[in-house]
N, C-alpha and C positions, 0 to 999 in steps of 0.2 A: 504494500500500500504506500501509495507518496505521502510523503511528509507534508504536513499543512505549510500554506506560506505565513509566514512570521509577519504581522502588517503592526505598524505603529500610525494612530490617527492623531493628529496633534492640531489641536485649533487656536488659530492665535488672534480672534477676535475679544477683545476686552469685556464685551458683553456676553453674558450670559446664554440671553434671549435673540441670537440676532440670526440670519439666514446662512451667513460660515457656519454656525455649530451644527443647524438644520442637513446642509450639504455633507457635514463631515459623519451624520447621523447616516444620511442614505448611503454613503460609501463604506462606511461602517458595517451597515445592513446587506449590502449586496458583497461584499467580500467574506465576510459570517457564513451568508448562507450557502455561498460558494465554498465553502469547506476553509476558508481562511485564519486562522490564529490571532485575533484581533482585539489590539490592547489601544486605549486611548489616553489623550493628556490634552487636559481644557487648561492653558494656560492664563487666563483668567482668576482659576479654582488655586493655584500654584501659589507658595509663599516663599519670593525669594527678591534680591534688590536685580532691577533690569541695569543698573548702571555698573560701571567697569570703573573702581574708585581707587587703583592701584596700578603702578606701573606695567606691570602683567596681571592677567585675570588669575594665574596662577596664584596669586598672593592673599588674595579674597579670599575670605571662608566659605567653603562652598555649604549651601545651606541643604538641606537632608532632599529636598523636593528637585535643587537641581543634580545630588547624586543620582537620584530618582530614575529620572531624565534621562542623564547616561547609562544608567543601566537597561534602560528602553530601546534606547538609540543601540546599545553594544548587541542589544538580543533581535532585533530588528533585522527582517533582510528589505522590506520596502516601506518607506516612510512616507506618508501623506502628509501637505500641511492644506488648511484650510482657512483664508485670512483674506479680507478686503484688502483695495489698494487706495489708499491713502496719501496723498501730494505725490503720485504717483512708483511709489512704492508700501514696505507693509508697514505695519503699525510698528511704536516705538516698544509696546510688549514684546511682538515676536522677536525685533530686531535685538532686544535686549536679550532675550533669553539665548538668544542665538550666540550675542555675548559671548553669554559666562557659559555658556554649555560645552561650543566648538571651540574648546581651549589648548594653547599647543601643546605637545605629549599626551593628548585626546584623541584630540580629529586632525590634528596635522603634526609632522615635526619639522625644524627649523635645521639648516643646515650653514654652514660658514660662507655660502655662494645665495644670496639672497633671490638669487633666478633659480634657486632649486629647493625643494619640500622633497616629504613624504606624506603621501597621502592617508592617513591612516585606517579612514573609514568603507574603504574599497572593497566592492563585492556587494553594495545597497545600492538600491534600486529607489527613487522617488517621484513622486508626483505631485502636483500642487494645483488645487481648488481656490482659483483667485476670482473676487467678484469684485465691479469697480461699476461705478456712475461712468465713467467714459466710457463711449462705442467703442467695442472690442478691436475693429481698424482705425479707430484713432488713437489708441493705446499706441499701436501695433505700428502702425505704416509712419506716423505724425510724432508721435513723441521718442518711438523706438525703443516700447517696452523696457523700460529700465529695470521696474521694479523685478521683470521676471531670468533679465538677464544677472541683476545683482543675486537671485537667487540660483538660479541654474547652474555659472558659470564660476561669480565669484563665490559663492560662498559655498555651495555643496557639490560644484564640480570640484573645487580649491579641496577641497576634504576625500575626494574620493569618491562621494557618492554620481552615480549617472550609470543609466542616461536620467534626466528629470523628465518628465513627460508634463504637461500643462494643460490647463482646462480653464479659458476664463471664462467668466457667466457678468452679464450685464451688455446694458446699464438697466442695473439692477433697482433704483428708484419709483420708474414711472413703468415697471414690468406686472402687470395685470397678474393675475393667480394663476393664471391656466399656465402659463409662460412660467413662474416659480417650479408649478408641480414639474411642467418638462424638465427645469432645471432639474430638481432634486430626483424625477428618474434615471437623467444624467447620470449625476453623479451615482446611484444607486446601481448601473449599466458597467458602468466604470469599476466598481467594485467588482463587481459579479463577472466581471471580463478579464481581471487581473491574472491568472495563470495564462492565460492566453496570450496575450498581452507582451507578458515576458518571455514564456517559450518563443515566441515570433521573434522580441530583441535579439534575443540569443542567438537565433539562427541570422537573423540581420548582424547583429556584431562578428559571428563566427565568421560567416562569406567576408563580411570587410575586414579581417583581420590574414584572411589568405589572401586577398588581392595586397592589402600590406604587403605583409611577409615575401609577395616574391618581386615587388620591388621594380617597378613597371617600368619605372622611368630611369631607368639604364637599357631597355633593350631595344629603342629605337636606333639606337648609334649601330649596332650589330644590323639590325634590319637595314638600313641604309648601307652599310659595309658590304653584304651578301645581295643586297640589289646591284651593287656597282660589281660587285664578280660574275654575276649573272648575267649584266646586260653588258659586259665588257667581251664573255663569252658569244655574244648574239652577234657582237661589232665584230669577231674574228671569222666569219664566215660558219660558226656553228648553227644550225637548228637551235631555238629555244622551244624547251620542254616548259610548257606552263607546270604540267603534274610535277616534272621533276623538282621543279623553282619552289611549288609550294610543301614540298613532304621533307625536297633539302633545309628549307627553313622553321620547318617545324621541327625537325631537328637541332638546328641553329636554338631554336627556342627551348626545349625541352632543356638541353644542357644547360643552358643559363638556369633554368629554373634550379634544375640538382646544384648547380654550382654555389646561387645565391639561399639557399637552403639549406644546406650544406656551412656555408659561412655563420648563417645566423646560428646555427646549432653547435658548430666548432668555437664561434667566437662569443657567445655568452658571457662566460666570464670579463672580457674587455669590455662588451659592449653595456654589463651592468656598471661597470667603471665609470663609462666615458659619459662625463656631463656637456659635450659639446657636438650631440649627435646633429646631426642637419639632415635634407632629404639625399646629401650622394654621399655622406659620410655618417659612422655609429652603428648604421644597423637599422632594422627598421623599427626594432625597439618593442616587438611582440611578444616574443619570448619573453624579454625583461617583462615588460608588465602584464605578464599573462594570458594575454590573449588568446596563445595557443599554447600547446604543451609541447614538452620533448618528444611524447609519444607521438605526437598527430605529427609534427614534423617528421619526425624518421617515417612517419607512414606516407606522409607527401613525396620524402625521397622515392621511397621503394614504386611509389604510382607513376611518379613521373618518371622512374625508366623503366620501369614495364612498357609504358607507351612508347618509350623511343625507342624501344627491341623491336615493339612491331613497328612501329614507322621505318627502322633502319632497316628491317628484311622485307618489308614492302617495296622500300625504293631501290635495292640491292636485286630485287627480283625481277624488275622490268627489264624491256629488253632496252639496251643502252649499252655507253659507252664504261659501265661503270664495273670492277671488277674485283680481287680479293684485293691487292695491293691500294686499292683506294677504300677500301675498309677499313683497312689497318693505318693505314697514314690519318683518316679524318677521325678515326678512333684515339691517335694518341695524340691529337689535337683535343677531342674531346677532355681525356685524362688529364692534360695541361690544363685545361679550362676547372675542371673541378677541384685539382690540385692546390688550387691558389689556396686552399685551408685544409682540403681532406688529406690525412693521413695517406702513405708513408711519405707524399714529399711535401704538402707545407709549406709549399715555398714562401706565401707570405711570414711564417716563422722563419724564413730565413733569408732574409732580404731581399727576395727574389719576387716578391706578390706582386711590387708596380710592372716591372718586364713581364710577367706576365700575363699580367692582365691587359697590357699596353699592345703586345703581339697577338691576343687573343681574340682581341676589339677591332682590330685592322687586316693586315698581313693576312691572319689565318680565317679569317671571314670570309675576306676577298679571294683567298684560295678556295676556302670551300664552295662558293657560289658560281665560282669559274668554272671547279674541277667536276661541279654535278651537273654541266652540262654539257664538257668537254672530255671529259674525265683526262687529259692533258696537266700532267702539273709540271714538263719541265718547259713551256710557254714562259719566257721573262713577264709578258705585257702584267699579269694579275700579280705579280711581284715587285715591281714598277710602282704599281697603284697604290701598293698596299703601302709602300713606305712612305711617299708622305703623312699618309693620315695614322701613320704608328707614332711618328716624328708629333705629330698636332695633339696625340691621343694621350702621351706621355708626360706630358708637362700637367695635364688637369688634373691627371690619376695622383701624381704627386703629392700636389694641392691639395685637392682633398681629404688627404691622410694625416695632413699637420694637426685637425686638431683633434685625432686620435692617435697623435703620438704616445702620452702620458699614459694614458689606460690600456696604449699595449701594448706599451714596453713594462706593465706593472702586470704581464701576464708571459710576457716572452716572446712577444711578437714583433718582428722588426719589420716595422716601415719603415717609406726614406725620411 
């Protein structure tokens, strides 16, 4: 049997009596009777100071109601808040509670590089039930949502928690009753929708964390590299093979993927290090924060060359110019290409990762794209071609490694 989901409802309207508590009632109700685990906090009902009257929050006595709290929030996996917007954010209760609650060695810790945290509340899941007298696209389009991105982004993405999901209702003053009850089925739909909801994130955050992890935006340079060997072969008087062009480069691709897969899984360690990741340097930072596991990796290895075995005996099968010795030769081109991390040669552990990856990205593209339509590799012209752009390719590769020097040479990795 699953496990119920763990829901904290937490309403940060001052009032008692007001239509946030109402709201927070029906998403209460419909996650209940959805089989959810469902604990509330009327912060209103709370007895604690909303003000921060010390240099750190930490210094404060923390009063029994806001332990409470954290112990809510600790046992929590989705947290709802339910609060008007007010001079276009939430009121000075929740803000304050939010205070003294989200305090660092709490919900976040502090580190000596002030562009870096830990998040510490990571793995929660939240939603927020906001009602406001402004039209919900004047909020939105006009003023630009402050209040929902101060909560969303700074303040419970800042901690770890996300995705935030959002629900505003209004303008909630001149809204007739019929319009109220819709609302509060809303929210009550909303409740009752909540497993659903997340299994779907999940699968959304999963798929987005493979296209992450294999790291897209390097494999256009290769794609262009293997078109110019391709169509360089068309200029020499060969036939071009469309089949051939497109199975040779899904090969081209496939290896990159094992390669850049392979590095994320090898280089873990540095890449938890390196606080100076970017989008062509660090890693794609998955693994580090979970996104995926080691297992699913090693299993994306093994998928992706299962399919290159059959792509490679597909296009090895046709009839063409293509033979064993050009197996062997685009096979330990391959082996170069995954090398750059996997065991026995490492070359990026040994100084060796920028030429490789620099002849990998040029030269040996532009041979491969040549040779799968020629299957000719002692032709100069695709070895011609390939030098300048090894020459262009190699100064960036560089570049991009300086500001993963620190984190991997503090693993044994030597870049230039």
């Amino acid at each position: 049997m699953r496990e119920a989901i763990r829901v904290l409802v937490v309403c940060g309207h001052p009032r008692g009596n007001s239509f946030c508590h109402a709201l927070a009632d029906a998403y209460a109700e419909g996650a209940g009777k959805a089989g959810a685990d469902v604990r509330r906090l009327d912060l209103q009902a709370l007895d604690f100071d909303i003000h921060v009257r010390n240099h750190s929050p930490n210094q404060q006595p923390c009063e029994p109601d806001i332990a409470r709290a954290r112990e809510l929030i600790t046992w929590a996996q989705h947290i709802v808040f339910a609060y008007p917007t007010w001079w276009g954010t939430m009121p000075a209760l929740l803000k304050g509670f939010l205070d003294r609650v989200l305090t660092p060695g709490y919900a976040f810790d502090e580190t000596e590089d002030p562009s870096v945290w830990v998040r510490l509340l990571e793995g929660r899941t939240a939603q927020l039930l906001v009602t406001m007298d402004t039209p919900p696209w004047v909020y939105r389009f006009i003023y630009g949502q402050p209040g929902h991105n101060a909560m969303r982004k700074a303040t419970l993405g800042f901690c770890g928690i996300e995705p935030v999901f959002i629900n505003t209702f209004g303008p909630v003053k001149p809204a007739s009753e019929p319009q109220r009850l819709s609302w509060l089925e809303k929210a009550r739909e909303e409740g009752a929708g909540l497993a659903r909801r997340l299994a779907l994130q999940r699968f959304r955050d999963k798929c987005l964390n493979w296209v992450r992890i294999l790291r897209l935006q390097f494999y256009p340079m290769t794609w262009v590299a293997y078109t110019l060997g391709a169509l360089a072969a068309s200029q020499g008087g060969a036939a071009f093979s469309s089949v051939r062009y497109w199975l040779g480069y899904a090969i081209i691709f496939l290896v990159e993927v094992i390669t850049v897969l392979c590095n994320e899984y090898i280089d873990y360690d540095s890449d938890r290090r390196n606080g100076n990741a970017g989008p062509f340097n660090g890693g794609s930072r998955v693994l580090v924060e979970g996104g995926l596991s080691n297992k699913e990796v090693r299993l994306g290895i093994l998928a992706a060359g299962i399919i290159l075995a059959v792509v490679v005996t597909i296009l090895f099968s046709l009839p063409g110019p293509l033979g064993a010795l050009d197996l062997f030769l685009m096979g330990a081109f391959g082996v170069l290409a995954v090398g750059y991390t996997f065991p026995p040669l490492k070359l990026s552990y040994r100084g060796l990762g920028e030429l490789d990856v620099g002849l990998t990205h040029s030269i040996f593209v532009i041979l491969c794209g040549y040779v799968i339509q020629t299957g000719q590799w002692g032709d100069p012209y695709p070895w011609l071609l390939g030098i300048p752009l090894f020459f262009a390719t190699l100064p960036s590769i560089i570049l991009s490694g300086i500001p993963d020097h620190d984190a991997d040479r503090a693993v044994g990795k030597r870049t230039a």
